[in-house]
C-alpha positions as CSV (number, residue, x, y, z in Angstrom):
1,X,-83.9,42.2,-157.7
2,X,-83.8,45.5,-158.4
3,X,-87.3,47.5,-158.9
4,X,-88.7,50.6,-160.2
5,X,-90.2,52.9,-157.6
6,X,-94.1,51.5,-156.8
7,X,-96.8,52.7,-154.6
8,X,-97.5,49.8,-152.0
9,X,-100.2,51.3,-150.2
10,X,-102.9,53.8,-150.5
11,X,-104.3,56.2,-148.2
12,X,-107.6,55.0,-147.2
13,X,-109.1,58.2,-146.2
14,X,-107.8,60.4,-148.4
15,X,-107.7,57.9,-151.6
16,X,-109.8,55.2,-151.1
17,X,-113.1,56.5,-149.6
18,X,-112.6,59.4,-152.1
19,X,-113.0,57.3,-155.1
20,X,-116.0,55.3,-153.2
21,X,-118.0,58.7,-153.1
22,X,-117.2,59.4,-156.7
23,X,-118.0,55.7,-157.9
24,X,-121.4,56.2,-155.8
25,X,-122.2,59.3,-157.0
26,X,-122.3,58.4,-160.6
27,X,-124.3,55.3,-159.5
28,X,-126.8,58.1,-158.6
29,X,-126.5,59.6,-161.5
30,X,-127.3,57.1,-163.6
31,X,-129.3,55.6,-161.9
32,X,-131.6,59.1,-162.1
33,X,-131.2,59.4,-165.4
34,X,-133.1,56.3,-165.9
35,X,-135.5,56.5,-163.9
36,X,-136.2,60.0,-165.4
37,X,-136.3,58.6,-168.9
38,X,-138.8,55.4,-167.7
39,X,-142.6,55.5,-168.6
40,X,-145.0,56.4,-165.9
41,X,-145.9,52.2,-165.1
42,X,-142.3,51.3,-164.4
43,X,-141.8,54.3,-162.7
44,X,-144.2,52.7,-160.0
45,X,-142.8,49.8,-160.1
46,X,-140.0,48.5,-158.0
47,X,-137.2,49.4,-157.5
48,X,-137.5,52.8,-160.1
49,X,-140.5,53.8,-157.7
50,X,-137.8,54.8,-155.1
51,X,-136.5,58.2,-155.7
52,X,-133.0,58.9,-154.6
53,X,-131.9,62.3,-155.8
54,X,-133.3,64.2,-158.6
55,X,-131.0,64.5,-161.6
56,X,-129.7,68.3,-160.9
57,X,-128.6,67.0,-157.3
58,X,-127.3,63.8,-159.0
59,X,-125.4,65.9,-161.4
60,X,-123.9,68.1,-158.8
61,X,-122.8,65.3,-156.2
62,X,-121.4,63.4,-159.1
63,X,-119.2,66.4,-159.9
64,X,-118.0,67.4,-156.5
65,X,-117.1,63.9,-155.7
66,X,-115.5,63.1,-159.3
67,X,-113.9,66.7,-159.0
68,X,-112.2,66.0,-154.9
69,X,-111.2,62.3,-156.6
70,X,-109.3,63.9,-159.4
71,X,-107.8,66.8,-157.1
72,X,-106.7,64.5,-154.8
73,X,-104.7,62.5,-157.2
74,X,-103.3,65.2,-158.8
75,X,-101.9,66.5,-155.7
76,X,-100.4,63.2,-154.8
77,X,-98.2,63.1,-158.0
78,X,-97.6,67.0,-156.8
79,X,-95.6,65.7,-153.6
80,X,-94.9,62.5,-155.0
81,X,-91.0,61.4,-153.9
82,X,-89.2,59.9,-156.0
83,X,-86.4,57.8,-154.5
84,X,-83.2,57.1,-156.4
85,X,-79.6,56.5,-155.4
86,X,-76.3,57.0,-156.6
87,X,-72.7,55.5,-156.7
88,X,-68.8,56.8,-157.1
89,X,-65.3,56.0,-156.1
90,X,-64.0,58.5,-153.8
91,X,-61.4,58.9,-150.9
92,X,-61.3,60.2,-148.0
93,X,-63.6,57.6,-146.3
94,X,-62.3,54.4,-145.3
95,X,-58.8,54.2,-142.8
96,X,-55.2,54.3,-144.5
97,X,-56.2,56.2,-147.4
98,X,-58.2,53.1,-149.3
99,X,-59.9,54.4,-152.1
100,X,-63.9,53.0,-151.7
101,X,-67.2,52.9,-153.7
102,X,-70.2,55.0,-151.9
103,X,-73.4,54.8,-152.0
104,X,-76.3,57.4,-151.5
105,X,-80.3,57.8,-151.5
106,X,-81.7,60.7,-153.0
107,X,-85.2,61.9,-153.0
108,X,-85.4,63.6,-156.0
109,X,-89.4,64.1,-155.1
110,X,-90.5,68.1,-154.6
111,X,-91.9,67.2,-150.8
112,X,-90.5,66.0,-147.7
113,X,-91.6,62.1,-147.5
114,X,-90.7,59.7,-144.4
115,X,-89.0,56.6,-143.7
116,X,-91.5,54.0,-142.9
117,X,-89.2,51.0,-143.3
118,X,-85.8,49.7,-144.5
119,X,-84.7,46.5,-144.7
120,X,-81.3,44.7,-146.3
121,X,-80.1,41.8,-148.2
122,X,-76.4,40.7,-149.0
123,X,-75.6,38.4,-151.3
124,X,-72.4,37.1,-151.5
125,X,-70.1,36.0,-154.7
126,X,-68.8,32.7,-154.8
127,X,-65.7,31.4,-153.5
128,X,-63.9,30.6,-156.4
129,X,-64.3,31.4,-159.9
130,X,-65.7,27.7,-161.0
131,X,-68.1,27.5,-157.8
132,X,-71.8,27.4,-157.8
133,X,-73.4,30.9,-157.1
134,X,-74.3,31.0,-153.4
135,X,-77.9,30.9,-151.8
136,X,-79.4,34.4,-151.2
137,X,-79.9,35.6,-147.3
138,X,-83.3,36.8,-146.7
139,X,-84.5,40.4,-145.2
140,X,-83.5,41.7,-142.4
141,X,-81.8,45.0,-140.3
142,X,-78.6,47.4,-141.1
143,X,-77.3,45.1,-138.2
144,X,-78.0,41.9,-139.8
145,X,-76.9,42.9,-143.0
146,X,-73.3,44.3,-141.0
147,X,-73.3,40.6,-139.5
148,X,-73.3,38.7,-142.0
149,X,-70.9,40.5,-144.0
150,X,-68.4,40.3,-141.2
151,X,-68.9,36.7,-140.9
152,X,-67.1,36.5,-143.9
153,X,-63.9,38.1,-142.6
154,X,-64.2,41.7,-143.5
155,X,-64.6,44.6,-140.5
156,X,-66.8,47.2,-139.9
157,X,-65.3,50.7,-140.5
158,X,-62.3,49.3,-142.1
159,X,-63.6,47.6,-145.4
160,X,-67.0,48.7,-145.4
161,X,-69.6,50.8,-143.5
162,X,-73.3,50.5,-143.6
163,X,-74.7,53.7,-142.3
164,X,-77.7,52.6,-140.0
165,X,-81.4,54.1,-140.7
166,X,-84.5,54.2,-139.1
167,X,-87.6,54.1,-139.3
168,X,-89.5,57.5,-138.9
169,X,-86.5,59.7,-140.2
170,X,-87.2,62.2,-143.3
171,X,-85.9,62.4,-146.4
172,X,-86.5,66.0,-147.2
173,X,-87.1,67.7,-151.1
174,X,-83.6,67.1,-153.1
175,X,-82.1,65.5,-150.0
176,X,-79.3,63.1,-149.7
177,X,-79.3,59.9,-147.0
178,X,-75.4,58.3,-147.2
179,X,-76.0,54.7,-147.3
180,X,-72.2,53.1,-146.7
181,X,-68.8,52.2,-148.9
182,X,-67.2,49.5,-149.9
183,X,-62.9,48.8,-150.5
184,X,-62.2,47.0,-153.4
185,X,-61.6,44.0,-150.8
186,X,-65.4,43.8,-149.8
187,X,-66.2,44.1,-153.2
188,X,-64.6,41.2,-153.9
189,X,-66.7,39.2,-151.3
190,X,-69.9,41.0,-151.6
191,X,-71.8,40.4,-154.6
192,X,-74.7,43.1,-153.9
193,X,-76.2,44.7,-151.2
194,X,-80.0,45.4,-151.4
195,X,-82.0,48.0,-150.0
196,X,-85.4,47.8,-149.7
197,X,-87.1,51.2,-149.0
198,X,-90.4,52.2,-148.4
199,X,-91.4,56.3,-147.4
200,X,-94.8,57.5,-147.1
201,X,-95.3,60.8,-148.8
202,X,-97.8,64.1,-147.4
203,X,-100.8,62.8,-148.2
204,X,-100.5,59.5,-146.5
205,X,-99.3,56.7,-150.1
206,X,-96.8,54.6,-149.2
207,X,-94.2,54.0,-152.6
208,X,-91.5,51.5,-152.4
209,X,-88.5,51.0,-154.2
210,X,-85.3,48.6,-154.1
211,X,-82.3,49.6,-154.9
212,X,-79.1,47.8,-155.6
213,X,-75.7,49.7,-154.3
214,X,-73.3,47.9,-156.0
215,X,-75.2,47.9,-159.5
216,X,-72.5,49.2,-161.9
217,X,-69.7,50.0,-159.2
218,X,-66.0,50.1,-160.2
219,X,-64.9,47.3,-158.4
220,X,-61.3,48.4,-159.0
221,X,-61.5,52.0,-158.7
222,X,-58.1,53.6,-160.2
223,X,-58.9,57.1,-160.1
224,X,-61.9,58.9,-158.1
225,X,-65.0,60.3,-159.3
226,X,-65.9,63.9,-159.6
227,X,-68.0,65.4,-157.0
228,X,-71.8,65.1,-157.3
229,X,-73.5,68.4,-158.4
């Protein structure tokens, strides 16, 4: 379930119609280059009879738009974020000194990029050693997710905590976003909690990534985890 980081959607301003004026500025291009290089009868005839742009002010357009393509993606992977999250036993967090696993988002990106959506899945294990795996939930809210997970008889704040985002909120360069903890008693309910996250980044691209808290966690933390640097 869990995926590398993707881009989901492009700019269509900024990306899109870019790479439309460079794709129809070599069309130009080539197609003056031809026409240059045709005899004087099929230069009369259709279509090569109807000049477009002469092969200096093919050249140049073909450039500038090739050249703003090329800038522009360059500059994308400039300010590209890059979303990754981390895990650790610590105290200090949940009531009567319960030691818990926490989870955190980082964007390790060099630019600021913002929240455009965040949705959660829980998946639960099974009852008893020998039952069958349970059916996965589907999508939904920080709320949801909380619900569902307190339906099976654990409470918020006391064996876990979801930390509820939204929409629209920034996730600046190098910045940290705490995304909840676990007790070693949720963790032996909850299989996995996924998050799926999508930012859009300065120059409009929307990446998406989903991340699994749980992946890896000490499930029976002894001893606490050094601080993250």
């Amino acid at each position: 379930m869990e995926s590398k980081q993707r881009v989901v959607r492009r700019n269509m301003l900024l990306s899109r119609l870019l790479n439309a004026s460079a794709a129809v500025a070599l069309a130009l291009l080539a197609y003056s280059v031809v026409r240059d290089n045709l005899s004087a009868t099929l230069q009369d005839a259709w279509p090569w009879k109807l000049r477009l742009l002469d092969i200096q002010s093919a050249t140049t357009a073909a450039l500038a738009a090739v050249g703003a393509s090329l800038a522009r993606a360059q500059y994308a992977r400039t300010v590209k974020p890059v979303l990754v999250h981390s895990g650790r036993a610590v105290d200090g967090m949940a009531p009567f000194g319960q030691r818990v696993w926490a989870c955190s988002l980082t964007n390790a990106g060099p630019d600021v990029a913002v929240l455009s959506e965040i949705s959660y899945l829980v998946t639960f294990l099974p009852a008893a050693p020998d039952a069958p795996p349970r059916a996965s939930g589907t999508w939904g809210t920080a709320l949801q997710a909380v619900d569902s997970i307190a339906a099976e008889g654990l409470e918020m704040r006391k064996d876990f905590m979801l930390t509820v985002i939204t929409a629209g909120s920034a996730l600046p360069a190098q910045g940290m976003k705490f995304l909840g903890w676990f007790t070693e008693k949720a963790m032996r309910t909850v299989d996995e909690v996924y998050i799926r996250i999508r930012v859009v980044d300065r120059v409009g691209d929307t990446h998406e990534r989903i991340i699994a808290c749980l992946k890896a966690a000490d499930r029976t933390p002894a001893h606490t985890d050094p601080e993250l640097s």
